[in-house]
Backbone as JSON Lines, residues from 0, in Angstrom:
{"i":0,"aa":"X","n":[25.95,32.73,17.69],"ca":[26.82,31.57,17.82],"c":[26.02,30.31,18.15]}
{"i":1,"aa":"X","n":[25.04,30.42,19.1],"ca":[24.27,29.37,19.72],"c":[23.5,29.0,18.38]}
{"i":2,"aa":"X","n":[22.58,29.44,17.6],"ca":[22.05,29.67,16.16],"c":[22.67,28.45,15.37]}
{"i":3,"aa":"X","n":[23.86,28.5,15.43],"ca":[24.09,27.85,14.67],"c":[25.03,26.56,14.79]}
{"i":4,"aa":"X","n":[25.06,26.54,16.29],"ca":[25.85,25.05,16.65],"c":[24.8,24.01,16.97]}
{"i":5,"aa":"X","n":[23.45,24.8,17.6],"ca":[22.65,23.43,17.79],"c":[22.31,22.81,16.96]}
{"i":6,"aa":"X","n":[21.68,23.77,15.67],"ca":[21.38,22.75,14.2],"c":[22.75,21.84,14.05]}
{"i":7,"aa":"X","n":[23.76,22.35,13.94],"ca":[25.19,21.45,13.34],"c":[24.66,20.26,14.6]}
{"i":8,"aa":"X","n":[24.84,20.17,15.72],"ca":[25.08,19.04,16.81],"c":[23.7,18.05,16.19]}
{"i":9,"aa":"X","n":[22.83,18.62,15.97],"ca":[21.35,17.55,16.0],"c":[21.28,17.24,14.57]}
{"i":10,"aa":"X","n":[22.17,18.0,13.71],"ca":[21.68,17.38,12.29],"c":[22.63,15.52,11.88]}
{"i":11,"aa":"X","n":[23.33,15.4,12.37],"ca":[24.0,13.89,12.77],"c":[23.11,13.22,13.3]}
{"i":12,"aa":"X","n":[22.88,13.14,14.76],"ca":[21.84,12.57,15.36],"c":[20.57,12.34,14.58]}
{"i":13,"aa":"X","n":[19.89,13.42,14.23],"ca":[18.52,13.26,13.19],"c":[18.89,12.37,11.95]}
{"i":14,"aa":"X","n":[20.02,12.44,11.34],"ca":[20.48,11.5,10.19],"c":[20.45,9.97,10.72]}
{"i":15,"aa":"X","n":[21.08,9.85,12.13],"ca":[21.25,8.56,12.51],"c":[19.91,7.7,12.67]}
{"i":16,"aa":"X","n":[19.14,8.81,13.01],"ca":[17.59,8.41,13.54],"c":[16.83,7.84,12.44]}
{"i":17,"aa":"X","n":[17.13,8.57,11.06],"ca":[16.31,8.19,10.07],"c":[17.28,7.39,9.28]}
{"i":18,"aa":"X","n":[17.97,6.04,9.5],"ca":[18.46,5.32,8.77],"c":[17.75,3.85,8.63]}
{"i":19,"aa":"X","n":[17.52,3.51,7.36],"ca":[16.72,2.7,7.2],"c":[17.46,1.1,7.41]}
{"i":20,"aa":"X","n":[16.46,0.18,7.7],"ca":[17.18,-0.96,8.29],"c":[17.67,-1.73,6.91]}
{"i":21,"aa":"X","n":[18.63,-2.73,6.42],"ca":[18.55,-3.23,5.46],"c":[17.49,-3.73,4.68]}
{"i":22,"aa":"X","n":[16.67,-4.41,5.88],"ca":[15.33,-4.58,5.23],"c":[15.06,-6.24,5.97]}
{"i":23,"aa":"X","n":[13.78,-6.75,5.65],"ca":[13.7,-8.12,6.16],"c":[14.6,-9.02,6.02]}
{"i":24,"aa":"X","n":[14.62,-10.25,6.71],"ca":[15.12,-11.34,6.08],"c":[14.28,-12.4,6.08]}
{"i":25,"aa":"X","n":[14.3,-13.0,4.49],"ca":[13.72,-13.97,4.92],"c":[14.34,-15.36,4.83]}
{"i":26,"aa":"X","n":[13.68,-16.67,5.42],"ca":[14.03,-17.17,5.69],"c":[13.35,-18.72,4.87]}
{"i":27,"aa":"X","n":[13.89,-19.5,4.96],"ca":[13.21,-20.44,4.02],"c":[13.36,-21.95,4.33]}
{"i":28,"aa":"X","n":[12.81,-22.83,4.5],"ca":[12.51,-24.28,4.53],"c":[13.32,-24.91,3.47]}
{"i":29,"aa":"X","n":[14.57,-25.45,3.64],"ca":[15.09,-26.17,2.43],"c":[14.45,-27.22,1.81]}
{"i":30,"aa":"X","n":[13.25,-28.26,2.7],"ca":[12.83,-29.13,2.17],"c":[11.28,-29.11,2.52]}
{"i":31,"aa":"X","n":[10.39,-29.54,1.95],"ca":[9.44,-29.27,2.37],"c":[9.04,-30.66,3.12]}
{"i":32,"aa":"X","n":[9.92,-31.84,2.84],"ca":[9.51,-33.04,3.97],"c":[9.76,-32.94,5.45]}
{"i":33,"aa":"X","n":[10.44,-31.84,5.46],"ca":[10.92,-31.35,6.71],"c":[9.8,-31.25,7.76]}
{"i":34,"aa":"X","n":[9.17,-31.81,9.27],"ca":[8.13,-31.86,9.51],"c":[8.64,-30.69,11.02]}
{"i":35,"aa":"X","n":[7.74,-29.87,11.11],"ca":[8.26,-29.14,12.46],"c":[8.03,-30.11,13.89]}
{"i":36,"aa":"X","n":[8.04,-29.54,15.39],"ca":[7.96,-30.0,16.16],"c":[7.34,-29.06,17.1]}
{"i":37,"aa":"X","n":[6.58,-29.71,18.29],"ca":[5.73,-28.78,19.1],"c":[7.11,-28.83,20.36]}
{"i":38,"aa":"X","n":[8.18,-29.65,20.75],"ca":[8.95,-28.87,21.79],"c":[10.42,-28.82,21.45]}
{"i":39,"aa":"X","n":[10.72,-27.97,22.18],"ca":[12.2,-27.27,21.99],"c":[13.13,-28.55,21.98]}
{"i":40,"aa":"X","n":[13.22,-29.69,22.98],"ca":[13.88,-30.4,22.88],"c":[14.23,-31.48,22.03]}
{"i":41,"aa":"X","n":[12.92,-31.38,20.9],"ca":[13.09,-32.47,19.93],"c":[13.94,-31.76,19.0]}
{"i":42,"aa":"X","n":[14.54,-30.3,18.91],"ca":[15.16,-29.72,17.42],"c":[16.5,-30.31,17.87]}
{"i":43,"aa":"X","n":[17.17,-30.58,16.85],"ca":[18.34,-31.41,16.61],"c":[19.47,-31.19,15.46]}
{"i":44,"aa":"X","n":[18.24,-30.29,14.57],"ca":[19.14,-29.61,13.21],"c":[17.78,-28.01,13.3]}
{"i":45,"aa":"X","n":[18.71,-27.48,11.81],"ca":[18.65,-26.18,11.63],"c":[17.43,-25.9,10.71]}
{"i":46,"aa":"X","n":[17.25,-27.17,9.83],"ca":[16.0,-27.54,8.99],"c":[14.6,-27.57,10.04]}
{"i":47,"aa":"X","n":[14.84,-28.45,10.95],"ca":[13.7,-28.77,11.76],"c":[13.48,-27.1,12.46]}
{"i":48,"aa":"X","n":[13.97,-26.92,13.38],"ca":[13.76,-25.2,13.38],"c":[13.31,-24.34,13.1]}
{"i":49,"aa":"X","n":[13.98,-24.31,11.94],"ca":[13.1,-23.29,11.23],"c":[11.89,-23.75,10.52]}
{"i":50,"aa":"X","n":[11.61,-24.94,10.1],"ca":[9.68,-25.48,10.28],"c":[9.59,-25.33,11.07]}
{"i":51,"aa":"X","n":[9.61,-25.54,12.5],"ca":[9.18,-25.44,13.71],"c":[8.64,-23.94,13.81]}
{"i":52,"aa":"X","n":[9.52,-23.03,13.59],"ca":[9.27,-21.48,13.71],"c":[8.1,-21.14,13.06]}
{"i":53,"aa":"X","n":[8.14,-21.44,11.53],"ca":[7.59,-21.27,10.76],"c":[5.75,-21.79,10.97]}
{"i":54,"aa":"X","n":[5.57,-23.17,11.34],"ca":[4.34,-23.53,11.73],"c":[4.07,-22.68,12.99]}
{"i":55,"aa":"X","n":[4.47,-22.22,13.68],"ca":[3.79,-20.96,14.85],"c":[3.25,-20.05,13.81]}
{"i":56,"aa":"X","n":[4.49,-19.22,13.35],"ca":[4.28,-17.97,12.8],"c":[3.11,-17.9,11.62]}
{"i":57,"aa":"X","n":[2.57,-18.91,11.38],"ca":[1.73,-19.45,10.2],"c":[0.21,-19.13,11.06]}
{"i":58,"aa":"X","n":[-0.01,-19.44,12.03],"ca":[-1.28,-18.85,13.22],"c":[-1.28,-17.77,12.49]}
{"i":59,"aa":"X","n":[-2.38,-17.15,13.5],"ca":[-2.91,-15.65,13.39],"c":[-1.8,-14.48,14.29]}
{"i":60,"aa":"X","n":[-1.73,-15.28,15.5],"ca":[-0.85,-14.03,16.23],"c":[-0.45,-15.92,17.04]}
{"i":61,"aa":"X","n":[0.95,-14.72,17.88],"ca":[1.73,-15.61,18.65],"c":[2.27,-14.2,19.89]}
{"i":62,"aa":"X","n":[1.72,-14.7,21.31],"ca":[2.03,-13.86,21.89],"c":[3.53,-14.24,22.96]}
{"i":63,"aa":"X","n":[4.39,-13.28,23.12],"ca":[5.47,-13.77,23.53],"c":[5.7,-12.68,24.57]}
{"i":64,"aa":"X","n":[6.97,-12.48,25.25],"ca":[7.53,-11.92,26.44],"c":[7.52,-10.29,25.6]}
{"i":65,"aa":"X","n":[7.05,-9.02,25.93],"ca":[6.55,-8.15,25.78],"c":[6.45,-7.95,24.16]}
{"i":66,"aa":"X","n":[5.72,-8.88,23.74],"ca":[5.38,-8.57,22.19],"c":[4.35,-9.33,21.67]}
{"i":67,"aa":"X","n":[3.26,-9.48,20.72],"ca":[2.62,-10.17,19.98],"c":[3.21,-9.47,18.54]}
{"i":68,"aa":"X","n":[3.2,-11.17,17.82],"ca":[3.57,-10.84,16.63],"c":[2.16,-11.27,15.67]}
{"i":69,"aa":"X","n":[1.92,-10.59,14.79],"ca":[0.44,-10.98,13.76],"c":[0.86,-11.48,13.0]}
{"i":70,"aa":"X","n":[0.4,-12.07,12.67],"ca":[0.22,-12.59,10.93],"c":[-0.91,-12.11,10.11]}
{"i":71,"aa":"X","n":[-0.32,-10.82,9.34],"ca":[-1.44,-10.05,8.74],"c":[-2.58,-10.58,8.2]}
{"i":72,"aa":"X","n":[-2.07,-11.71,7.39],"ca":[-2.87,-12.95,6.41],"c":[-4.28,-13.07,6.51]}
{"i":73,"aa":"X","n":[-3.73,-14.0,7.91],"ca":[-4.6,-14.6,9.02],"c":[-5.68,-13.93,9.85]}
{"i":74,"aa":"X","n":[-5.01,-12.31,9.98],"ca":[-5.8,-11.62,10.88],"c":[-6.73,-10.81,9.81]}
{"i":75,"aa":"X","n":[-6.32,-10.86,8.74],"ca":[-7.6,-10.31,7.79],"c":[-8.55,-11.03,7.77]}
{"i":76,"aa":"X","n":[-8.71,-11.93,7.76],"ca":[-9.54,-13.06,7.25],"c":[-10.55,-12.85,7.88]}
{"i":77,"aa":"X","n":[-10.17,-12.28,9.58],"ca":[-10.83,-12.86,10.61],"c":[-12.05,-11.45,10.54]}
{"i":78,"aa":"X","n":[-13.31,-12.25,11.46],"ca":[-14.04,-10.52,11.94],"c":[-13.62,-10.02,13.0]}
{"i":79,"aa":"X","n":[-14.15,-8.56,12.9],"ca":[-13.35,-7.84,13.82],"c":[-13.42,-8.24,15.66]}
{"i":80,"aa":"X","n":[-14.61,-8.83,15.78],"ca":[-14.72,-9.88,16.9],"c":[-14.03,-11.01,17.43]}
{"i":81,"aa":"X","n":[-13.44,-11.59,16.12],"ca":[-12.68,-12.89,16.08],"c":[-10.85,-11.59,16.73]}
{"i":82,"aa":"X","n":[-10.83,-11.01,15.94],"ca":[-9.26,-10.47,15.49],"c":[-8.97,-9.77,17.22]}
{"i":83,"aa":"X","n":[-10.49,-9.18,17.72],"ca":[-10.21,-8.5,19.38],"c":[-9.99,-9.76,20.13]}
{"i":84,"aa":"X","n":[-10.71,-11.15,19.97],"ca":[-10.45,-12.31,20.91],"c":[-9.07,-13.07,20.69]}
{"i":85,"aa":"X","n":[-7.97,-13.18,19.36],"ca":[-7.23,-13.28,18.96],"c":[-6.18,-12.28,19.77]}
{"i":86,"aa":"X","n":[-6.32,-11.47,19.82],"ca":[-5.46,-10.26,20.65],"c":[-5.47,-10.29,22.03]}
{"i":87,"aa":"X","n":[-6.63,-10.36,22.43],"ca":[-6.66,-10.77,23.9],"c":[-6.4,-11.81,24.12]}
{"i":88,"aa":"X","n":[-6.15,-13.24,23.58],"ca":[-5.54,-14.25,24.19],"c":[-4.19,-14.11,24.01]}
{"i":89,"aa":"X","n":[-3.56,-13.19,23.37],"ca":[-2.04,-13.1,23.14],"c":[-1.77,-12.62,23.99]}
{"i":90,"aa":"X","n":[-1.96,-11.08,24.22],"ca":[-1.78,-10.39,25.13],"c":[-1.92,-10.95,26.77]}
{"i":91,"aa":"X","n":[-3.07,-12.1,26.35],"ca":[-2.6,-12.77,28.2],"c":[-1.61,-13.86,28.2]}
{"i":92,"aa":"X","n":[-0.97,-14.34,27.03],"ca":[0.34,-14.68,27.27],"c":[1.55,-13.82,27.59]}
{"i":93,"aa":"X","n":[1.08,-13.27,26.66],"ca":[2.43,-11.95,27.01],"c":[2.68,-11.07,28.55]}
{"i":94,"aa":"X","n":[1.21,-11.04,29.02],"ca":[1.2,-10.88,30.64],"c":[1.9,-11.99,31.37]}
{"i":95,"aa":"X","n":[1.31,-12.78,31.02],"ca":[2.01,-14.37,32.08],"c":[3.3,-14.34,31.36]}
{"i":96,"aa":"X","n":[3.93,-13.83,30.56],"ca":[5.58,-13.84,30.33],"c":[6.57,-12.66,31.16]}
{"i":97,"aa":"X","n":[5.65,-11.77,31.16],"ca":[5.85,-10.54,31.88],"c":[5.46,-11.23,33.07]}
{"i":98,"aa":"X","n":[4.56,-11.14,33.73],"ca":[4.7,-11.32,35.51],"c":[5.84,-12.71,35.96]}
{"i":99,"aa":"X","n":[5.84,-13.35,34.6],"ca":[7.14,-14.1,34.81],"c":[8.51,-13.91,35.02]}
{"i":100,"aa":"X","n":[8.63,-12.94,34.44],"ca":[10.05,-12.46,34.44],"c":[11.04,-12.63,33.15]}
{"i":101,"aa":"X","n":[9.66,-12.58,31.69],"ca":[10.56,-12.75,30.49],"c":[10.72,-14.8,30.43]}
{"i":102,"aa":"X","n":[10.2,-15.75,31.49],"ca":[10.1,-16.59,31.2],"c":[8.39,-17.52,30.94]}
{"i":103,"aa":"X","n":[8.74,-18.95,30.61],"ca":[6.64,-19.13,30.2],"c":[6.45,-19.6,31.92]}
């Protein structure tokens, strides 16, 4: 009896586990005169924004509250010396976001 209820109970769960996400989104600059901004308080529309986003994410890495994000591109380019000093300056943002409390 046992035989054959645990497969039934975990074969749902295991299905749920392996469901694939829709997939990226991406996102796009309607204009390209659109100029980004270095602080939060100058965005005013939805255009500026997302340049704004976009010129970070354009770096090599951007380190944030428990995450660095790469930019594969960028981090190829680099030597493997450059790509460990690139990581370690993220990662000590991402500490100072963490001993922050998730704030900079």
């Amino acid at each position: 009896m046992h035989r054959l209820l645990i497969p039934r109970l975990l074969l749902p769960v295991a299905l749920a586990g392996c469901a694939a996400p829709a997939g990226p989104r991406l996102l796009y600059t309607p204009d390209d005169s659109v100029r980004p901004v270095t602080h939060v308080e100058s965005v005013r529309e939805y255009d500026v924004a997302i340049a704004s986003i976009a010129s970070v994410l354009e770096r090599d890495a951007v380190g944030g509250y428990r995450r660095v994000l790469l930019n594969e591109a960028a981090i190829a380019r680099q030597e493997w010396p450059a790509r460990v000093a690139s990581l370690a300056h993220e990662l000590g943002h991402s500490l100072q976001y963490e001993l922050g409390g998730g704030t900079q």
